[in-house]
C-alpha positions as CSV (number, residue, x, y, z in Angstrom):
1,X,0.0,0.0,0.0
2,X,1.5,3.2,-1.0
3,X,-0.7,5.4,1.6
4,X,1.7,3.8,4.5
5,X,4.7,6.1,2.8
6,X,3.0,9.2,2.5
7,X,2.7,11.7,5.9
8,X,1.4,14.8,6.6
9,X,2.5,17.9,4.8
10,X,4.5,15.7,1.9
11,X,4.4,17.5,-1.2
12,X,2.4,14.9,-3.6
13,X,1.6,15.6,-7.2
14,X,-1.4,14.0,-8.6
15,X,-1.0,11.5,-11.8
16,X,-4.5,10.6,-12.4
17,X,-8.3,11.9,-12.1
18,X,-9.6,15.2,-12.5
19,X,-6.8,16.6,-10.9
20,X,-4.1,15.6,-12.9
21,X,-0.6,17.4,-13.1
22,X,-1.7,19.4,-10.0
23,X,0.5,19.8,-6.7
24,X,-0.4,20.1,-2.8
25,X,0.9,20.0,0.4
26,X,-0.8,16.4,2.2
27,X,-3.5,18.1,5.2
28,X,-4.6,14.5,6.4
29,X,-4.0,11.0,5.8
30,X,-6.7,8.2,5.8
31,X,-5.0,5.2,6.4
32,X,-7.4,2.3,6.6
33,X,-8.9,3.9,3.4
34,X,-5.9,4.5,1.7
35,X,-6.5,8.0,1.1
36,X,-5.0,11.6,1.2
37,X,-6.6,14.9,1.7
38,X,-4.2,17.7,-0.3
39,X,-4.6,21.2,0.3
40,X,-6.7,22.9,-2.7
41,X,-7.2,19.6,-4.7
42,X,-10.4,17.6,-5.1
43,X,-12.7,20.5,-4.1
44,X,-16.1,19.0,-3.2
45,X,-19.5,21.5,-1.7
46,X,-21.2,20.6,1.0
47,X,-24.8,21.8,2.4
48,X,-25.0,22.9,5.3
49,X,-27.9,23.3,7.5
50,X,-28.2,26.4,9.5
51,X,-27.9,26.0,13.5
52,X,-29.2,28.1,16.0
53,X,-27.5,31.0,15.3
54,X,-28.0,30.9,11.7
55,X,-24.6,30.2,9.9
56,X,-25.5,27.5,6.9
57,X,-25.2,27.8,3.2
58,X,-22.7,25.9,1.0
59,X,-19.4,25.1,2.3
60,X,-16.2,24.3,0.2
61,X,-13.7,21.8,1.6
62,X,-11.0,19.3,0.6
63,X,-12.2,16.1,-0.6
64,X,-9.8,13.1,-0.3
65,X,-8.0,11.2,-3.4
66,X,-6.9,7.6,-3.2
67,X,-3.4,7.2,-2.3
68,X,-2.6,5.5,-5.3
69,X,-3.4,8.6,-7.4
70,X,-0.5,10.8,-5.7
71,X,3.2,10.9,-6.0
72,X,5.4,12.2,-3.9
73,X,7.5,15.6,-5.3
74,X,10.9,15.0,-4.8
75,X,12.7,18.5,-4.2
76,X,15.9,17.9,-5.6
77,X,14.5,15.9,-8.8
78,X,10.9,18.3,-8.8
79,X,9.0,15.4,-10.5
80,X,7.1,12.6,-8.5
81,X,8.6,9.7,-7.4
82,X,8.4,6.5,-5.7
83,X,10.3,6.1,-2.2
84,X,12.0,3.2,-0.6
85,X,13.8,2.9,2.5
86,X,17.2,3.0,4.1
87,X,18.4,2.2,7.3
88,X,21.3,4.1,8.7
89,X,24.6,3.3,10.5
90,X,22.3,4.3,13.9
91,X,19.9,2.4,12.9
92,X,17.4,4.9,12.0
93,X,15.5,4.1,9.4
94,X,14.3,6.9,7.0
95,X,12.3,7.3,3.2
96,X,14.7,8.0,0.2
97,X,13.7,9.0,-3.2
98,X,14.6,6.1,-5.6
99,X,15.5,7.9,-8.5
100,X,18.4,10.3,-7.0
101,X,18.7,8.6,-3.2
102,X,17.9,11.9,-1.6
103,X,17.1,11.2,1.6
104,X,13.7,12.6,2.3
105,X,13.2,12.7,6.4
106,X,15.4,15.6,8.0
């Protein structure tokens, strides 16, 4: 599952669906869905009903996109890429990008 290697505010670019080609900063991750919320992307309106002091209309918000849709945006490379993992002489373990081994986690 590629939702495991994505975390909160990654940089993702989108490679399929309506969104295509777009970027975004990650806001939430669904895990047990396999999904991402990214900030601006997969805009969906929602009705609300006005409470007791009044506020309702239609609200705007950040719909989620399967995992599998995103890439992650390498910063040194600035395409998406996949990322693997590397553990260190510590033994920390952290995410590389596997097209230039950038390591990814500071």
């Amino acid at each position: 599952m590629q939702g495991k290697r994505l975390k909160k505010s990654d940089m993702v670019k989108v490679i399929s669906g309506k969104e295509k080609g777009k970027t975004g900063k990650i806001l939430k991750t669904i895990r047990d869905k396999n999904q991402v919320v990214v900030e601006k992307l997969n805009i969906v309106k929602r009705h609300k009903k006005p409470d007791a002091k009044g506020k309702g209309g239609i609200l705007e918000k950040e719909g989620p996109i399967n995992a599998s849709n995103v890439m992650f945006l390498c910063s040194k490379c600035d395409v998406g890429v996949r990322i693997g993992y590397k553990i260190l002489e510590d033994g920390g373990k952290v995410r590389v990008c596997k097209k230039c081994q950038e390591i990814l986690d500071s």
